[in-house]
C-alpha positions as CSV (number, residue, x, y, z in Angstrom):
1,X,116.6,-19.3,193.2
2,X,114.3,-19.7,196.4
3,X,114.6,-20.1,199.5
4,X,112.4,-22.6,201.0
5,X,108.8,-22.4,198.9
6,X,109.4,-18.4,198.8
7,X,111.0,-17.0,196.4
8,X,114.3,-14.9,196.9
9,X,112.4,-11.6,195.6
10,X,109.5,-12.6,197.8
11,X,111.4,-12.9,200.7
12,X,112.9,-9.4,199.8
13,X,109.3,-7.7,199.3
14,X,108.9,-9.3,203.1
15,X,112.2,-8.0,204.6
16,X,111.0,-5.1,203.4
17,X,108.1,-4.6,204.6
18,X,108.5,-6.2,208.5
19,X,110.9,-3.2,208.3
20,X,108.6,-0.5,207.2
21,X,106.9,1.5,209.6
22,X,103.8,1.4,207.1
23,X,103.4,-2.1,207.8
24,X,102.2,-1.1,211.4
25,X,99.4,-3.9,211.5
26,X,101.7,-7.0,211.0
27,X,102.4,-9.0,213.8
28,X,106.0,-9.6,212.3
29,X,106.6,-5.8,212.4
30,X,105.5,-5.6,215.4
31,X,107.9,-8.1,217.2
32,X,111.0,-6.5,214.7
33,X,109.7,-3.2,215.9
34,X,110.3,-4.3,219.1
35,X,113.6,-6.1,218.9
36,X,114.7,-2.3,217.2
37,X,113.6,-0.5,219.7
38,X,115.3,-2.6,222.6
39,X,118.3,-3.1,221.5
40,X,118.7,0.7,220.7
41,X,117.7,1.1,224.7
42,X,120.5,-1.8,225.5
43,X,123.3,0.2,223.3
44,X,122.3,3.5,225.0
45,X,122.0,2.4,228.3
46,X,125.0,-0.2,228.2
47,X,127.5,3.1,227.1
48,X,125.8,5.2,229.9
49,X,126.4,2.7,232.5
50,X,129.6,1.7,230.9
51,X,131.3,5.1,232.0
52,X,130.4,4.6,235.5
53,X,134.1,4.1,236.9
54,X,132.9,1.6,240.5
55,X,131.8,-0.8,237.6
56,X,133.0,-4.2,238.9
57,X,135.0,-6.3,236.0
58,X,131.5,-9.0,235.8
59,X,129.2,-6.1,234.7
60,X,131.7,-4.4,232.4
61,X,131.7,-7.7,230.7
62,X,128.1,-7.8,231.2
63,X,127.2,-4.3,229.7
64,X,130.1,-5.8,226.7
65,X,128.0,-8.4,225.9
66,X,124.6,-6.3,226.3
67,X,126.2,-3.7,223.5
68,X,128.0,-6.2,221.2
69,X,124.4,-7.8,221.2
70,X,122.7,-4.7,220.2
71,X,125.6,-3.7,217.6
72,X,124.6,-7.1,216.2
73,X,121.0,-6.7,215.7
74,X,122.4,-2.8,213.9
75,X,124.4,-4.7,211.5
76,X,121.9,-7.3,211.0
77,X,119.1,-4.2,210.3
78,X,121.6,-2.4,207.8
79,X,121.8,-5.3,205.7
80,X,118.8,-6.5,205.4
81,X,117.7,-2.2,204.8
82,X,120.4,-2.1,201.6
83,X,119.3,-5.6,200.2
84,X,115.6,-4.8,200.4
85,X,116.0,-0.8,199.2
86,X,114.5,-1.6,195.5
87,X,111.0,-3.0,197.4
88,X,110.0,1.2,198.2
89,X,109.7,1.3,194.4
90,X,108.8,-2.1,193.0
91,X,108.6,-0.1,189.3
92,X,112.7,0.3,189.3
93,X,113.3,-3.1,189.5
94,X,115.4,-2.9,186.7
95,X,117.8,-1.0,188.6
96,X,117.8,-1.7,191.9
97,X,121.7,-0.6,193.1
98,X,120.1,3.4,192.7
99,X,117.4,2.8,195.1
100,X,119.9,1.0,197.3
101,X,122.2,4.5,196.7
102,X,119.5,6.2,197.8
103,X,119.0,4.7,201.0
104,X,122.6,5.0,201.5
105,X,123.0,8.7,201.0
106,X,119.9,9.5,202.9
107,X,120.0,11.0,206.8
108,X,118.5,7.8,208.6
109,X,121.0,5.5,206.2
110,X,124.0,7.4,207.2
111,X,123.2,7.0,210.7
112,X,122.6,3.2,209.9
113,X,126.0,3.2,208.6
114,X,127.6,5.7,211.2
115,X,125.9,3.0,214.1
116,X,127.4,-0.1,212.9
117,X,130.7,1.0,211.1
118,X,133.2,1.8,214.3
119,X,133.0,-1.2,216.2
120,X,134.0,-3.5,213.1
121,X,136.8,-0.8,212.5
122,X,138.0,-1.2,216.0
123,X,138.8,-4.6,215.3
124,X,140.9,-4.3,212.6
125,X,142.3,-0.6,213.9
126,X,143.9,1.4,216.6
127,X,141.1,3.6,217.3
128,X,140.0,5.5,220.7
129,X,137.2,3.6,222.5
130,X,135.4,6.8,222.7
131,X,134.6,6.6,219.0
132,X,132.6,3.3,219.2
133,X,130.9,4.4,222.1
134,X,129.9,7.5,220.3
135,X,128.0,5.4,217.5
136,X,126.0,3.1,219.8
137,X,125.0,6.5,221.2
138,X,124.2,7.7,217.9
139,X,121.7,5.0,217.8
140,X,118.9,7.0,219.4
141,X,118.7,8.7,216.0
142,X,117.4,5.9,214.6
143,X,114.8,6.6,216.7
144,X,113.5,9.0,214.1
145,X,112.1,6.1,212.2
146,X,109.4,5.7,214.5
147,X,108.7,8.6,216.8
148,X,106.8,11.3,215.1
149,X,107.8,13.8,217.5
150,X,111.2,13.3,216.1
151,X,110.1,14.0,212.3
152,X,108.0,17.0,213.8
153,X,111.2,18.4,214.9
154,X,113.6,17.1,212.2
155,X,111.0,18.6,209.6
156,X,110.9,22.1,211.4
157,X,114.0,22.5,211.2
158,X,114.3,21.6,207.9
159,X,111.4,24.1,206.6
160,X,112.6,27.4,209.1
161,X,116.4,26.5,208.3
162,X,116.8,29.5,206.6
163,X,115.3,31.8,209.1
164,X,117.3,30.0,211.6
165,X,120.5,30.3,209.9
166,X,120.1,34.3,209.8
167,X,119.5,34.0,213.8
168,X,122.4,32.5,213.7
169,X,124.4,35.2,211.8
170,X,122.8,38.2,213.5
171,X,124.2,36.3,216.8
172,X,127.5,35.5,215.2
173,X,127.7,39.1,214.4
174,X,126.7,40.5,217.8
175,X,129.2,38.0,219.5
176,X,132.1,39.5,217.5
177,X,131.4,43.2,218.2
178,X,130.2,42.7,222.0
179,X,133.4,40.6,222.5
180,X,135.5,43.9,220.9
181,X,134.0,46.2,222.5
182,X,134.3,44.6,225.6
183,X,138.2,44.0,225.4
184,X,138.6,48.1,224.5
185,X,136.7,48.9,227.4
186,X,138.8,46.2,230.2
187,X,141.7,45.0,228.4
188,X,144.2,47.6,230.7
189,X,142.1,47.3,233.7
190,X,142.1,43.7,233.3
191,X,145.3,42.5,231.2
192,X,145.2,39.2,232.6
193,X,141.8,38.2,232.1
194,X,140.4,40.2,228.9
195,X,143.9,38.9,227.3
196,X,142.3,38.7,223.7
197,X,139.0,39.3,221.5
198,X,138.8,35.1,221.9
199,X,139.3,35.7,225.6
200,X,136.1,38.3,225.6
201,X,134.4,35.9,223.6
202,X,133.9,33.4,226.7
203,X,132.2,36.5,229.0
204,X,130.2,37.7,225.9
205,X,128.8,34.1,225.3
206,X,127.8,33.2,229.1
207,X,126.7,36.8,229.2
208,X,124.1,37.0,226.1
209,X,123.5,33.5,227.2
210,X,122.0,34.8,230.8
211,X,124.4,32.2,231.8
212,X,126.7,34.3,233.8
213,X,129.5,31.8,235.6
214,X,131.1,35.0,237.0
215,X,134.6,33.5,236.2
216,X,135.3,36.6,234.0
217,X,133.6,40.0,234.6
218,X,134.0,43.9,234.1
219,X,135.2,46.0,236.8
220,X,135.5,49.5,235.0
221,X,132.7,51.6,235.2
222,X,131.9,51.5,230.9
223,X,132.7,47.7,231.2
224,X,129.4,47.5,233.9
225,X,127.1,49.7,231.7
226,X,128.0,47.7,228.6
227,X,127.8,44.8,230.1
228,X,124.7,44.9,232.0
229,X,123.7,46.4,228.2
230,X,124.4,43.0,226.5
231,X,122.6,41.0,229.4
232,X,119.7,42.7,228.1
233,X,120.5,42.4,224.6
234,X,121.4,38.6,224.8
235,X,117.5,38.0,226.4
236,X,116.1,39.4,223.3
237,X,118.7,37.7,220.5
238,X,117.9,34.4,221.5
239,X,113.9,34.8,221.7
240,X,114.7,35.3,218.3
241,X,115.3,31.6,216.9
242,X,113.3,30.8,220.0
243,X,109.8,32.8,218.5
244,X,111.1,31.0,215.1
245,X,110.7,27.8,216.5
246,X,107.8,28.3,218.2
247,X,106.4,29.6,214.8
248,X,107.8,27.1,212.9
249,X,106.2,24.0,215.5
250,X,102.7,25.9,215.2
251,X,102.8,25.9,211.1
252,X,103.9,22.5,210.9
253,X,101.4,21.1,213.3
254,X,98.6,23.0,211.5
255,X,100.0,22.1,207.7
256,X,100.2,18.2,209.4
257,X,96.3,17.8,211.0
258,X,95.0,20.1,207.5
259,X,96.4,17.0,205.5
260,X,95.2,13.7,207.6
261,X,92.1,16.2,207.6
262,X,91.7,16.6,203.9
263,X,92.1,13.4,203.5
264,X,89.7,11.8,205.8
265,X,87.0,14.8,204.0
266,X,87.6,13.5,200.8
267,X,86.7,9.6,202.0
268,X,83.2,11.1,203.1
269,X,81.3,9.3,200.6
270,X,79.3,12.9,200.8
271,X,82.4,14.6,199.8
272,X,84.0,12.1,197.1
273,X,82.7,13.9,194.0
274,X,84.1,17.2,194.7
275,X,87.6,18.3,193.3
276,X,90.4,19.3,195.4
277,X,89.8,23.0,195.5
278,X,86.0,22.3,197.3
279,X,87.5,19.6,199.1
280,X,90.2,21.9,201.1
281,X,87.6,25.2,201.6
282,X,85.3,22.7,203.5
283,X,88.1,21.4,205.6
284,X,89.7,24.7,206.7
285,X,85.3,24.6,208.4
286,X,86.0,21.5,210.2
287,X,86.9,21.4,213.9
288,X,88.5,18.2,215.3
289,X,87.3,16.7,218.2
290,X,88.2,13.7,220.5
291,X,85.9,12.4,222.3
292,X,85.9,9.9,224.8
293,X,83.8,6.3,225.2
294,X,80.0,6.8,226.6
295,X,80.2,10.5,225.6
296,X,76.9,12.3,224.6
297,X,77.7,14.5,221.4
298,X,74.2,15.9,221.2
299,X,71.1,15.7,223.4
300,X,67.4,15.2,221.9
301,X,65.6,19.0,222.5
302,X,68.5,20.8,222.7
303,X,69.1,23.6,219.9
304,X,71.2,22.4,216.9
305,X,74.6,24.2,216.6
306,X,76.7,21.8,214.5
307,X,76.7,18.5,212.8
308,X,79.3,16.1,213.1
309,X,81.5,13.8,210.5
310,X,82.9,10.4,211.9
311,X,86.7,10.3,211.2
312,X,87.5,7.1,213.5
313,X,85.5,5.3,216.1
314,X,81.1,4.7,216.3
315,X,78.5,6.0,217.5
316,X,74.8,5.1,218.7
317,X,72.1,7.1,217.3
318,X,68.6,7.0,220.0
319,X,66.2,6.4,218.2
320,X,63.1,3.8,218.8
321,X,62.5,0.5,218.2
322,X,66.1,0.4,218.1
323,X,69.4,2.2,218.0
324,X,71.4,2.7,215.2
325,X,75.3,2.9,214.9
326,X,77.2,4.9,212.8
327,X,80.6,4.0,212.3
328,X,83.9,6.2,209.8
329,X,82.9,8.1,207.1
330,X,79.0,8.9,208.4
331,X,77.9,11.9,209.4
332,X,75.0,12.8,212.0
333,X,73.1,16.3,213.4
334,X,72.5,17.3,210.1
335,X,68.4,17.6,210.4
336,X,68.8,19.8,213.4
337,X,70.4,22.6,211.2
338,X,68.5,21.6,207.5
339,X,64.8,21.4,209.2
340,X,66.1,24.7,211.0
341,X,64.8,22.8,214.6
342,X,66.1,21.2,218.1
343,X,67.7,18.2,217.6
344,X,65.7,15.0,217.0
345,X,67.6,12.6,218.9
346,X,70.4,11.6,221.0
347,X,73.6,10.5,220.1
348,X,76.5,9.1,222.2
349,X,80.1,8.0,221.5
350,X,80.1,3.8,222.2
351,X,84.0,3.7,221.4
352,X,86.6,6.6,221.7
353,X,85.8,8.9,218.3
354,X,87.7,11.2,216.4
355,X,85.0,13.7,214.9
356,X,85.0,16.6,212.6
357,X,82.3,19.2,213.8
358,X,80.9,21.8,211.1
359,X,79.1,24.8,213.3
360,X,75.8,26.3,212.1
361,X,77.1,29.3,210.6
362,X,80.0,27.3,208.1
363,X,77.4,25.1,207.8
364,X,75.1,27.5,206.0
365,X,77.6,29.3,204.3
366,X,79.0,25.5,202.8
367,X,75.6,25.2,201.6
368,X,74.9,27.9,200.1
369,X,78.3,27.8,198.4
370,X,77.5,24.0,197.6
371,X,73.7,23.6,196.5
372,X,74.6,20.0,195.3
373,X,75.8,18.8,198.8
374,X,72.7,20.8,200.1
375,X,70.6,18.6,198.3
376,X,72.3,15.5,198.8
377,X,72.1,16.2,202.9
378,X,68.6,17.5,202.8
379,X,67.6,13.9,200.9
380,X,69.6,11.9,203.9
381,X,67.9,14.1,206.3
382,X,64.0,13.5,204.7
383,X,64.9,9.7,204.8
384,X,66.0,9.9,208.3
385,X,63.1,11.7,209.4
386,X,61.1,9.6,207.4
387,X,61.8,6.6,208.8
388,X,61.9,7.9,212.2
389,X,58.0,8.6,212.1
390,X,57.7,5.1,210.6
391,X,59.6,4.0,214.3
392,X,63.4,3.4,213.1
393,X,66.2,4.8,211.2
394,X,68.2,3.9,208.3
395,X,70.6,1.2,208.4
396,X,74.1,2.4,207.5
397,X,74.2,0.2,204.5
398,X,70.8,2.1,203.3
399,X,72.5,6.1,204.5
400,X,75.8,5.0,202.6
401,X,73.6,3.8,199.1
402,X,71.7,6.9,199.4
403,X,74.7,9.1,199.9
């Protein structure tokens, strides 16, 4: 079966990949991407607006159309996601209903599911209005998908969940006994207003909170002290999951940029023989470093401090008769530090470059801990210099083979 010239599993593979995120350089993405990505903005802002009671009846019916458009283009997404599940694993082909399970069951699925579910139930039953409005809103999860802040957060949480969840308790805790406490010390000065524990559980939470609405508040001389005492208190028990966060963001940011690092140090043609263990002691060296267009990254005569790996972007090396460019996965600055001297020429950024600086003293601690890389750097560096006294420098084609 086919449809048109293309297969029906080719199609599938297709679906499949206009949806992935991965598939960030087709132009079909891009567009789908961008139908997405609108129509969750329609939903969103169509339920907002919607609530606005000086709405005349033409834009209710308006902002009806907007969001029954957008619900549309979620249902339409949904299918298409289940049918073309078994393309994230094209070696389960033979069972393609798990990997269609799987997509199900997973966070961003539910919420696929959660989005376009309510409104098709409204129409068959007696629901509140609230509860379709509440999915289109649920929308900007999807948003997850493709905002990396998102998965920054959504994965902190997930990796300092259990130090959260003891915040939580200890705060739990606190709330029970301050709220106690607190009804003992006003409950016959007050009868009407510390009623209950529940009751003191309203003052204890806007007080630990630093809240304070003032709707409910001690009058007895012990009520004051104590409750001035959990003001206090409540500042330090939520810097608690606060510093956790905080913590948590840091790590998480750090474990993030050590990976796209490692990986970009093991494309280094200088660096692709090494095994893992090498690979990841000479990236915890590495400083990153953005740098802008028309930037100088080092000057001729100046003293050599680092040398510098290409991770995106090119650079223009001045040398004479001509300059030379060095584009990803090069490295420059290197004779500076072997040949122990100032630095032999000038370089400058010609687009915007991501670099990966090595300072003198890692520099010399890597070689010693690496004679083999030593060599292979002092041999790029003697053909550099070489053919700068001849009046040129190695093509990159020529630094690459040698490498």
């Amino acid at each position: 079966m086919s449809v048109g010239s293309l297969p029906v599993q080719g199609l599938r593979a297709q679906v499949y990949m206009w949806l992935s995120s991965r598939e960030a350089d087709s132009y079909i993405h891009t567009v789908v991407l961008g139908l997405l990505i609108s129509a969750i903005a329609i939903g969103v802002a169509g339920e907002v607006m919607g609530t606005i009671p000086e709405l005349t009846a033409i834009q209710r019916q308006l902002i009806g159309i907007a969001t029954a458009a957008a619900s549309a283009v979620f249902t339409l997404e949904y299918i298409c996601r289940v049918w073309s599940a078994p393309e994230c694993d094209p070696e389960s082909m033979g069972k393609p209903w798990r990997l269609r399970l799987l997509y199900q069951r997973s966070f961003l699925g539910m919420v696929d599911l959660l989005v376009v579910l309510p409104p098709f139930l409204g129409l068959f039953l007696s629901m509140d209005q609230d509860i379709p409005n509440l999915a289109l809103l649920l929308s900007l999860l999807k948003l997850g998908r493709y905002a990396k802040p998102l998965s920054l957060f959504a994965a902190v949480f997930r990796n300092e969940g259990r130090a959260l969840l003891s915040g939580l308790m200890a705060m739990m805790v606190l709330l029970v006994l301050v709220s106690s406490i607190m009804f003992m010390l006003e409950r016959h000065a007050q009868p009407d207003t510390f009623r209950s524990i529940p009751d003191a559980m309203w003052w204890a939470i806007v007080t630990m909170a630093t809240v304070g609405y003032g709707d409910i508040t001690p009058i007895t001389p012990l009520g004051k002290v104590f409750g001035g005492t959990v003001m206090l208190l409540g500042v330090a028990m939520f810097a608690i999951p606060a510093g956790i966060l905080v913590n948590g963001f840091a790590a998480e940011i750090r474990r993030r940029d050590f990976v796209v690092t490692w990986h970009t140090v093991a494309n280094v043609p200088l660096f692709a023989s090494l095994d893992a263990t090498r690979i990841a002691s000479i990236t915890r060296l590495l400083k990153t470093q953005i740098l802008p267009p028309r930037q100088v990254v080092v000057r001729y005569g100046e003293p050599a401090d680092a040398m510098f790996f290409i991770m995106s972007g090119e650079v223009e090396v001045d040398v004479t008769p001509q300059p030379v460019r060095l584009g990803k996965g090069q490295y420059f600055g290197e004779i500076g530090l072997i040949k122990d001297t100032v630095r032999t020429a000038t370089v400058a950024t010609i687009t915007e470059c991501q670099l990966l600086s090595l300072e003198v003293s890692d520099f010399r601690q890597l070689m010693a801990q690496n004679p083999d890389l030593r060599t292979a750097i002092e041999r790029v560096a003697d053909e550099r210099l070489h053919h700068q006294a001849a009046g040129g420098m190695p093509s990159p084609e020529d630094t690459q083979e040698e490498e």
